[in-house]
ROLOFI-827141 format. One record per atom (N, C-alpha, C, O): residue number from 1; residue in one letter; chain; x, y, z. Coordinates in steps of 0.2 Angstrom, whole numbers, plus 2048, in hexadecimal, padded with zeros to 3 digits. Example, Ala and Ser with C-alpha at 12.3 -4.5 7.8 and 13.67 -1.06 7.14 Angstrom:
2
   pos   code   unit     x     y     z
     1      A      A   842   7E4   827
     1      A      A   83E   7EA   827
     1      A      A   842   7F0   827
     1      A      A   847   7EF   82A
     2      S      A   840   7F5   823
     2      S      A   844   7FB   824
     2      S      A   840   800   827
     2      S      A   843   806   828
***
This chain:
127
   pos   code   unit     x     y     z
     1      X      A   EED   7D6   86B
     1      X      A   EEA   7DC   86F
     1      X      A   EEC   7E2   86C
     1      X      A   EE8   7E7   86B
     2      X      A   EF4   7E2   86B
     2      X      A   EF6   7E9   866
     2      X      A   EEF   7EC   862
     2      X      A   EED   7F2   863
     3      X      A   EEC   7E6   85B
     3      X      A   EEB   7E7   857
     3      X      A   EE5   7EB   85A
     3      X      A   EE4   7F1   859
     4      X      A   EE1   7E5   85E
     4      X      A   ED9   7EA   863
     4      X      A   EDA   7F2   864
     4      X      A   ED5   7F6   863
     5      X      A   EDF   7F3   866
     5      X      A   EE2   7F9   86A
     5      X      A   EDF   7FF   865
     5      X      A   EDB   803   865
     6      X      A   EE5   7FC   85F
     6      X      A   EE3   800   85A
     6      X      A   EDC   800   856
     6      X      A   EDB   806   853
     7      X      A   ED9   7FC   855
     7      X      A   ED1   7FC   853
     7      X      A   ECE   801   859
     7      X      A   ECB   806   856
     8      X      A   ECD   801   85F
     8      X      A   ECB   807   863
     8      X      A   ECF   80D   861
     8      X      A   ECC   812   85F
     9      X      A   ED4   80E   862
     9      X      A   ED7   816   85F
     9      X      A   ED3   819   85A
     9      X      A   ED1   81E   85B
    10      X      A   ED1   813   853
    10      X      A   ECD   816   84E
    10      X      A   EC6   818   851
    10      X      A   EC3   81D   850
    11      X      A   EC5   813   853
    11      X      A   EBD   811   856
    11      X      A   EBA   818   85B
    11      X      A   EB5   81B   85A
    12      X      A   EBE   819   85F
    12      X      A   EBE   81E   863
    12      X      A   EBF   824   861
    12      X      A   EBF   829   865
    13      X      A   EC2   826   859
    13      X      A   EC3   82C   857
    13      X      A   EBE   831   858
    13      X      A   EB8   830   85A
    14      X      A   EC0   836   857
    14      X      A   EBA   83D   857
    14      X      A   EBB   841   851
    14      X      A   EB7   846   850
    15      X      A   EC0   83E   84C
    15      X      A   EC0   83F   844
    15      X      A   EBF   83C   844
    15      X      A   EC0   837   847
    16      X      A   EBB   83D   83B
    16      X      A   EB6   83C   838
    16      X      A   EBB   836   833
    16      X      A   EB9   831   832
    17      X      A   EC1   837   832
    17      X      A   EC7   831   82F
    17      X      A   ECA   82C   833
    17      X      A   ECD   827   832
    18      X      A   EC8   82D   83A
    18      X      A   EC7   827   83D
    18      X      A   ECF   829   841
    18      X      A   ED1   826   845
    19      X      A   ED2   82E   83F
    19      X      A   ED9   82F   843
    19      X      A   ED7   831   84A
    19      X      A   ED4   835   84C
    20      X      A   EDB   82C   84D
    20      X      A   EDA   82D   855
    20      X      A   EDE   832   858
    20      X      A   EE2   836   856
    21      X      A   EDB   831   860
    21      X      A   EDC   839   863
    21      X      A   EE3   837   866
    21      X      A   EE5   831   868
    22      X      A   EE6   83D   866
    22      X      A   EED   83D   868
    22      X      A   EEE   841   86E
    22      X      A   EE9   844   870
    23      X      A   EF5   840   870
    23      X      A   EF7   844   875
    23      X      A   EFF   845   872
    23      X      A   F02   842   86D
    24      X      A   F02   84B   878
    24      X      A   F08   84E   874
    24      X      A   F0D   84B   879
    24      X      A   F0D   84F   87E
    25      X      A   F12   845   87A
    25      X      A   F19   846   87D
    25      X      A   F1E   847   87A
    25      X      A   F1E   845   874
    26      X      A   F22   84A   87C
    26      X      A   F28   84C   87B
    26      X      A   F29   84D   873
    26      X      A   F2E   84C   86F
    27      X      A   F24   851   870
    27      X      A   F23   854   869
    27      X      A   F21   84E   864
    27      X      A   F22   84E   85E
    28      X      A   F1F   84A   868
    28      X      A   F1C   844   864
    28      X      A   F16   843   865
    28      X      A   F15   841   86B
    29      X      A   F0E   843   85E
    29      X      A   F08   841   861
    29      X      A   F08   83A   860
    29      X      A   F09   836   85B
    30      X      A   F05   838   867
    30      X      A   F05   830   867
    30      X      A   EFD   82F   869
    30      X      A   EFA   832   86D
    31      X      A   EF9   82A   863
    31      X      A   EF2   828   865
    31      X      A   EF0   824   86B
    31      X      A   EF3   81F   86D
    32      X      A   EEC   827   86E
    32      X      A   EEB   826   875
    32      X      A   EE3   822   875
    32      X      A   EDF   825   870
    33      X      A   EDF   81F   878
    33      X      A   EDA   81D   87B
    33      X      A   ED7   822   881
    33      X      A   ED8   820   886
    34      X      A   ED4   827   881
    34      X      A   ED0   82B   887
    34      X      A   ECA   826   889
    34      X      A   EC6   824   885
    35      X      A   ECA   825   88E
    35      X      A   EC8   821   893
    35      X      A   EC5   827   896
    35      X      A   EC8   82C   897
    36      X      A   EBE   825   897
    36      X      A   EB9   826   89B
    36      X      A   EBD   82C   8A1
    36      X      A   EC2   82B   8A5
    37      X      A   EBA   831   8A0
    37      X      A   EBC   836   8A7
    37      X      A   EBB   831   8AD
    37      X      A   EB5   82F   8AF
    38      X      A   EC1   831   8B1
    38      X      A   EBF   82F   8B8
    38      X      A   EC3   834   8BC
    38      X      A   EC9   837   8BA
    39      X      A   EBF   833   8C1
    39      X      A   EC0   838   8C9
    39      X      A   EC1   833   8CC
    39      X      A   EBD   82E   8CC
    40      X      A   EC7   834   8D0
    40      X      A   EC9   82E   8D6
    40      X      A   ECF   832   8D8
    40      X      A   ED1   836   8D3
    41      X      A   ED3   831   8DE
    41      X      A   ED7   834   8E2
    41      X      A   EDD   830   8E2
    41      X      A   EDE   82A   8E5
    42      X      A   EE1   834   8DF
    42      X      A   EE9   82D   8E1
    42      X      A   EEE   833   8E6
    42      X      A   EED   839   8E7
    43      X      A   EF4   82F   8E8
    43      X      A   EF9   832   8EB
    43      X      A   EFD   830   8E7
    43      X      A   EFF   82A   8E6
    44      X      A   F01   838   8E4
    44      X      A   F06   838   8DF
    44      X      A   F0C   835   8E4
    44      X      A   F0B   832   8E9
    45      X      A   F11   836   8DE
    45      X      A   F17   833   8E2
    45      X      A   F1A   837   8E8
    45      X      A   F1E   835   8EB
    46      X      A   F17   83E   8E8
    46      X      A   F1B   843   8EE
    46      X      A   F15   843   8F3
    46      X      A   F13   846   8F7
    47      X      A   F12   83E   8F1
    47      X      A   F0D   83D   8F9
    47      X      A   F08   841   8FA
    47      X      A   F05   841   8FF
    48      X      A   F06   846   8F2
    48      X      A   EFF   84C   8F5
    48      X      A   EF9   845   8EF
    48      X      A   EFA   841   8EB
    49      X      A   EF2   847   8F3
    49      X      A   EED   846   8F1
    49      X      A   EEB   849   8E7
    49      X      A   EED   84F   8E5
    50      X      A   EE9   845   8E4
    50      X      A   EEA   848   8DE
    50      X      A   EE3   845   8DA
    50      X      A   EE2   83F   8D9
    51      X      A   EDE   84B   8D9
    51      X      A   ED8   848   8D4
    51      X      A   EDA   845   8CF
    51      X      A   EDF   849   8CF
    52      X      A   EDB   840   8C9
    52      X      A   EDA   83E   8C4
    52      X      A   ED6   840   8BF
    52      X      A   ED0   83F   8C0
    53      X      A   ED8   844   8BB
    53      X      A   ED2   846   8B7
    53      X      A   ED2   844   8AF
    53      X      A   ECD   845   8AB
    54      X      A   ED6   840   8AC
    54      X      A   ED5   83C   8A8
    54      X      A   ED8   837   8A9
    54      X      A   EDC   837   8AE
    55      X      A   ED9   830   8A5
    55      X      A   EDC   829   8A4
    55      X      A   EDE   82A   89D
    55      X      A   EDD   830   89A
    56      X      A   EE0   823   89A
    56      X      A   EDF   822   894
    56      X      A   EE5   81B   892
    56      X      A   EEA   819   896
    57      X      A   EE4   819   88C
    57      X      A   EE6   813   88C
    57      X      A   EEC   815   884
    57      X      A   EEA   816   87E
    58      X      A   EF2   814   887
    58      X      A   EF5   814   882
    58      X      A   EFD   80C   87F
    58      X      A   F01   80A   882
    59      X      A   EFC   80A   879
    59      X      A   F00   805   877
    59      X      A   F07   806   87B
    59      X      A   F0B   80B   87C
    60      X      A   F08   800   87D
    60      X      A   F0F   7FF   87D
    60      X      A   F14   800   878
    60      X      A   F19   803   879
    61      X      A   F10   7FD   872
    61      X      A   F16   7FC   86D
    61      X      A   F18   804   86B
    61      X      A   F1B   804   866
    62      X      A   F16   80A   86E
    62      X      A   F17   810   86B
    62      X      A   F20   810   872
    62      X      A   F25   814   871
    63      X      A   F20   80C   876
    63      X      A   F27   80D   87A
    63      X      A   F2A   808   879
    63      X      A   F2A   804   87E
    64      X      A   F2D   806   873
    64      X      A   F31   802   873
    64      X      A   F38   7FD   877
    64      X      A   F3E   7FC   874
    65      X      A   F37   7FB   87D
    65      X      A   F3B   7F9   883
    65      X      A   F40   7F4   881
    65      X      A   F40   7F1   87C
    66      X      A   F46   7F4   887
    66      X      A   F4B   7ED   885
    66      X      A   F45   7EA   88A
    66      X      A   F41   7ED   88E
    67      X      A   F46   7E2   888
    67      X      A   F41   7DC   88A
    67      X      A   F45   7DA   88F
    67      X      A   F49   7D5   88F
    68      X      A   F43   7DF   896
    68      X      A   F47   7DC   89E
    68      X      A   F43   7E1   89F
    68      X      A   F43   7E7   89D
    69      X      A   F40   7DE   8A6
    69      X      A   F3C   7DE   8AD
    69      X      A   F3F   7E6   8AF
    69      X      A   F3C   7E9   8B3
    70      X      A   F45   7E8   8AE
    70      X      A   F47   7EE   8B2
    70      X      A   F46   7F5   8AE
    70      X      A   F49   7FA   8B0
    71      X      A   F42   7F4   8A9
    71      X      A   F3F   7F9   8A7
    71      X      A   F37   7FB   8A7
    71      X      A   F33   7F8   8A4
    72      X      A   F37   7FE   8AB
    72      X      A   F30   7FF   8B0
    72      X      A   F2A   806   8AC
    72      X      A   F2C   80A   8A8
    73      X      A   F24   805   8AE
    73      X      A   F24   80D   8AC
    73      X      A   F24   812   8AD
    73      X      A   F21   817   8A9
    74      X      A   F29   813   8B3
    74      X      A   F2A   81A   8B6
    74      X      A   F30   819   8B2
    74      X      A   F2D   81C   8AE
    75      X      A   F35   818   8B0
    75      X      A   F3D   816   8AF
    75      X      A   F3A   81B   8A7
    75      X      A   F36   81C   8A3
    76      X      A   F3F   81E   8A8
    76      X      A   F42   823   8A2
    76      X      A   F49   823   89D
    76      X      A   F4C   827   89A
    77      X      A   F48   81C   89C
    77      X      A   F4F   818   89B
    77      X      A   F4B   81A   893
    77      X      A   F45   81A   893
    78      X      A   F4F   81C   88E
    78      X      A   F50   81D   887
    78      X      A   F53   815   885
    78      X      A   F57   811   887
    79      X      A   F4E   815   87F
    79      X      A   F4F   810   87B
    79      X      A   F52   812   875
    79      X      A   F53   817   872
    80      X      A   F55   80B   873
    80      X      A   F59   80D   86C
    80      X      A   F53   80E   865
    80      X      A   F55   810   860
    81      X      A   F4F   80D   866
    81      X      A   F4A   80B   861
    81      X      A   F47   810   85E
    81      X      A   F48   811   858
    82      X      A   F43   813   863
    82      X      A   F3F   81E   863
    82      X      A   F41   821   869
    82      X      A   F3F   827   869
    83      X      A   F45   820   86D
    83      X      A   F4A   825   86F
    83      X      A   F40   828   875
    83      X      A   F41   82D   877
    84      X      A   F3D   826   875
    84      X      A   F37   82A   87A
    84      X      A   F36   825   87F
    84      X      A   F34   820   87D
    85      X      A   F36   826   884
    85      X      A   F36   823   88B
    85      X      A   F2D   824   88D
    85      X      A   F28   827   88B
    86      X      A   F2D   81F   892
    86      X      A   F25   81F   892
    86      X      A   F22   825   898
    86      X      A   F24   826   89E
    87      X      A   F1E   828   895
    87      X      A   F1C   82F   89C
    87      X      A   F1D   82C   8A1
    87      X      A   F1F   826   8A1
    88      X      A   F1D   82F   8A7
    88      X      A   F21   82D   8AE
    88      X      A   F1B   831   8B3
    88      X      A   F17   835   8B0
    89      X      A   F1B   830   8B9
    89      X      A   F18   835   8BD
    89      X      A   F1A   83C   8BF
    89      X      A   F1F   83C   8C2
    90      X      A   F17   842   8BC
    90      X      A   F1C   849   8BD
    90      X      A   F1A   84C   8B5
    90      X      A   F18   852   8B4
    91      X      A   F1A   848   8B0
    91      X      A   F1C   84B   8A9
    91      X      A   F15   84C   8A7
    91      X      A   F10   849   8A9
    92      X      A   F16   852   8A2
    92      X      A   F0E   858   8A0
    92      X      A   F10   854   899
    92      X      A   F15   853   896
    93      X      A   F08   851   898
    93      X      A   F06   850   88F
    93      X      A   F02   855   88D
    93      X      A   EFD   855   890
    94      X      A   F03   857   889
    94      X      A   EFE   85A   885
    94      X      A   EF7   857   881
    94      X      A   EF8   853   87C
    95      X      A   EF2   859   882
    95      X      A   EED   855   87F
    95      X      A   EE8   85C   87A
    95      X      A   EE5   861   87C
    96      X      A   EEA   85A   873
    96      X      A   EE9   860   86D
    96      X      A   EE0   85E   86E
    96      X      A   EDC   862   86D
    97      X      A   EDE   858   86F
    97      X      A   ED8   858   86E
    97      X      A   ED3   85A   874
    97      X      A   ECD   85C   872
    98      X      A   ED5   85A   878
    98      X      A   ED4   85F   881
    98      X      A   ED5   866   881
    98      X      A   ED2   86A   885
    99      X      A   ED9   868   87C
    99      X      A   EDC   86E   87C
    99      X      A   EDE   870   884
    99      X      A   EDC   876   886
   100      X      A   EE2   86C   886
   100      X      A   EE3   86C   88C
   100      X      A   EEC   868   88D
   100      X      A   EEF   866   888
   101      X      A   EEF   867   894
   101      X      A   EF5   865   895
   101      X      A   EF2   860   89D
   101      X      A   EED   861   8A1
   102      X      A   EF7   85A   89D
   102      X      A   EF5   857   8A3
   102      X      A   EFA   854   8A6
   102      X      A   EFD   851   8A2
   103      X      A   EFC   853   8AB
   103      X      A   F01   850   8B1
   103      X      A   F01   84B   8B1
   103      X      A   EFC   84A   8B4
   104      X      A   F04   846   8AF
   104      X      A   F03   83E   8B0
   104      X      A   F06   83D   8B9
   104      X      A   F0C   83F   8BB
   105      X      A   F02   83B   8BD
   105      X      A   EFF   838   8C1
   105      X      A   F03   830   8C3
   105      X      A   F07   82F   8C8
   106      X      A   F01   82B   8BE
   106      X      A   F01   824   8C1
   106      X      A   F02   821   8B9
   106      X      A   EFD   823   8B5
   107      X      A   F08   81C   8B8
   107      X      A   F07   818   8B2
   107      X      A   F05   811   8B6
   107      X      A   F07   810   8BC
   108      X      A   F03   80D   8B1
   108      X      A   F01   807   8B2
   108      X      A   F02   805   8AC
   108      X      A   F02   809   8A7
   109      X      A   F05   7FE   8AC
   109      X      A   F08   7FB   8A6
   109      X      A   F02   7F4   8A6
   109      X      A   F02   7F1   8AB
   110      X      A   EFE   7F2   8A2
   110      X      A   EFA   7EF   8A2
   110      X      A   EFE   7E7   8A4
   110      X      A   F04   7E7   8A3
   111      X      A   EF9   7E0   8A7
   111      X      A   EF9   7DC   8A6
   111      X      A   EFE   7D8   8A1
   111      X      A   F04   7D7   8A3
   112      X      A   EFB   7D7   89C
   112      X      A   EFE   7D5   895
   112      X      A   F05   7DA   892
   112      X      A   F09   7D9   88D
   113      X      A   F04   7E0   896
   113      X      A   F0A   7E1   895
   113      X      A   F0A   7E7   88D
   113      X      A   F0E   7E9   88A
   114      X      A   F04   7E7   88B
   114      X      A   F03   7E9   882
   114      X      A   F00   7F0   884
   114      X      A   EFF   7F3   87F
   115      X      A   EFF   7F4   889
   115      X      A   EFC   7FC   88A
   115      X      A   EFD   7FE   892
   115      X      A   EFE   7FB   897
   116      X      A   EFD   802   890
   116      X      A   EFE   806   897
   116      X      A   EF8   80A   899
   116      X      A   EF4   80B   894
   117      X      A   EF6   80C   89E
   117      X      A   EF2   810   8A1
   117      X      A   EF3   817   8A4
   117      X      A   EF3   817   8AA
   118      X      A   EF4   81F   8A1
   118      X      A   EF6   823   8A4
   118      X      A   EF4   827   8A8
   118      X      A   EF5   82C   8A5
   119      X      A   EF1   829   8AE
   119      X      A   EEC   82C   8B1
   119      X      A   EF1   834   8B3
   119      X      A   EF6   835   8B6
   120      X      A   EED   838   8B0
   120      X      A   EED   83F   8B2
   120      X      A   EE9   844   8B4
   120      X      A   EE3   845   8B2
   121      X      A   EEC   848   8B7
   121      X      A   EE9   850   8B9
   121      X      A   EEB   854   8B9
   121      X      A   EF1   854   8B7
   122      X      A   EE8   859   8BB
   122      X      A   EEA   85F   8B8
   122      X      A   EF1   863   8B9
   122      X      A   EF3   863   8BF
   123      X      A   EF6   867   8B5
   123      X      A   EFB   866   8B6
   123      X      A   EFF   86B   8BC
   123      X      A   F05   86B   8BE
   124      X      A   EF8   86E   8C0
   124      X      A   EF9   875   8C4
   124      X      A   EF8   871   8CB
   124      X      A   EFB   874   8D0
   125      X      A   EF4   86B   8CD
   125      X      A   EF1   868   8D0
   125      X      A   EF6   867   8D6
   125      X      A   EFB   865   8D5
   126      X      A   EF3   867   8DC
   126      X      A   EFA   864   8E2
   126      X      A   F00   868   8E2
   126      X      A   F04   864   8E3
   127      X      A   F03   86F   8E0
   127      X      A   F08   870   8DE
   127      X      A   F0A   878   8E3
   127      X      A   F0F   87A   8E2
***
């Protein structure tokens, strides 16, 4: 599934070299899948209503985890591997290709366990 993931990154580019669209944590651009603008309403973790205004799908294999159940995707436990912790709800990404910054809202760790799903909005939003 990994490899799929990556065949859409390419596939889904907006350059012309096929390099996929990124986003910026923690001073690192990591290729992301943007997913379909959805509008839908969640309750952050402090309990306010919050529009979603982008998704997107991004590889596990970019947060490399110890292999136990108590590393979750809010959990900001540092790995020994890349030292980058998986966005959490609260934390602002930068998106060079939006030219824009976004809130992460809600992660979701897929299924199979190979991608994450991060929903965000705006970073001013409910505040």
């Amino acid at each position: 599934m990994s490899q799929a993931l990556e065949e859409l990154e390419r596939d889904l580019s907006q350059e012309s070299d096929g390099t996929p669209q990124k986003f910026g944590w923690r001073g690192i651009a990591l290729p992301c899948i943007p997913r379909t603008i959805e509008v839908q309403t969640v309750i952050d973790p402090h309990g306010n209503m919050v529009d979603v205004q982008l998704s997107m799908s991004v590889r596990a294999s970019h947060f490399v985890t110890v292999d136990t159940d108590s590393i979750t995707a809010d959990d900001t436990t540092y790995t020994g591997d890349n030292d980058l912790p998986i966005p959490k709800s609260g934390d602002v990404l930068t998106f060079p290709f939006a030219g824009s910054k976004y809130r992460v809202i809600k992660v979701n760790l897929s299924p199979a366990r190979d991608h994450y799903t991060l929903y965000c909005a705006d970073p001013n939003s409910n505040q």
